[in-house]
matplotlib code that plots the C-alpha trace (Angstrom):
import matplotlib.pyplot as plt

x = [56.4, 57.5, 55.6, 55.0, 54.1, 54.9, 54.7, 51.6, 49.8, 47.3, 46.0, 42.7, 42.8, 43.7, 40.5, 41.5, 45.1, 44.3, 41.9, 44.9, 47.2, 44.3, 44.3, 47.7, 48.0, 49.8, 50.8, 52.0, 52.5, 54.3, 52.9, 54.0, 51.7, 53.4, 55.4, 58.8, 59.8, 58.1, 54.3, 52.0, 50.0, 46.3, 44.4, 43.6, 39.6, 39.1, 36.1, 38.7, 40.7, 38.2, 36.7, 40.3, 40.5, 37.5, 39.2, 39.7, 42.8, 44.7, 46.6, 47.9, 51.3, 53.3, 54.0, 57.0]
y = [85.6, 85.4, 87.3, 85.1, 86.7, 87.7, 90.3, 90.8, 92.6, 95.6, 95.8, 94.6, 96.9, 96.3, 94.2, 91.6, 91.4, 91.0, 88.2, 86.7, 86.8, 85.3, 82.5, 81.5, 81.7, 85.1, 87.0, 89.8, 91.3, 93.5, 95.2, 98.3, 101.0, 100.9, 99.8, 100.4, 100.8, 103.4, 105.0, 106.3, 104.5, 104.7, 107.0, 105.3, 104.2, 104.8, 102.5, 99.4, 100.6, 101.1, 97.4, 95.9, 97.2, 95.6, 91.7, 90.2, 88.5, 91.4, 93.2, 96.6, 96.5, 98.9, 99.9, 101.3]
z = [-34.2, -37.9, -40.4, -43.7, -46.7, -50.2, -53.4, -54.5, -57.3, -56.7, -60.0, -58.5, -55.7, -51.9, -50.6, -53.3, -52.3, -48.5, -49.7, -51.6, -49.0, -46.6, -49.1, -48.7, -45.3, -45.2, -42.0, -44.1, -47.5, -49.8, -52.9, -55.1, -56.1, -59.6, -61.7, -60.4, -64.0, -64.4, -64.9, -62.8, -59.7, -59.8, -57.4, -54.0, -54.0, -50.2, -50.5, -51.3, -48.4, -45.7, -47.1, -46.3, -43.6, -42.2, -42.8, -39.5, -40.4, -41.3, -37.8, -39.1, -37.8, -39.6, -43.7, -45.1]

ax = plt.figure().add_subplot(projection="3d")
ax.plot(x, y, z, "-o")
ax.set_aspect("equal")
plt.show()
């Protein structure tokens, strides 16, 4: 199986990029929790991850 996917922003927290990637037809994604240029990432809202969790598209195969 290929896994088809791409970048996407977390600015608007993890729900909202698994929507997005559902949109497009994702099997997969990639996403930074900053700016690798520097800054800080936000503190994790366990809400917005227990919610994304929840989609049915999304398989939880691995993170690195």
């Amino acid at each position: 199986m290929f896994y088809i996917g791409c970048h996407l922003s977390s600015a608007k927290g993890f729900l909202a990029m698994g929507k997005d990637a559902e949109k497009i037809g994702a099997t997969t994604f990639q996403f930074f929790t900053r700016n690798p240029r520097g800054g800080s990432a936000k503190p994790l809202d366990h809400e917005d991850i227990a919610a994304f969790l929840k989609l049915k598209w999304w398989p939880m195969r691995h993170t690195h």
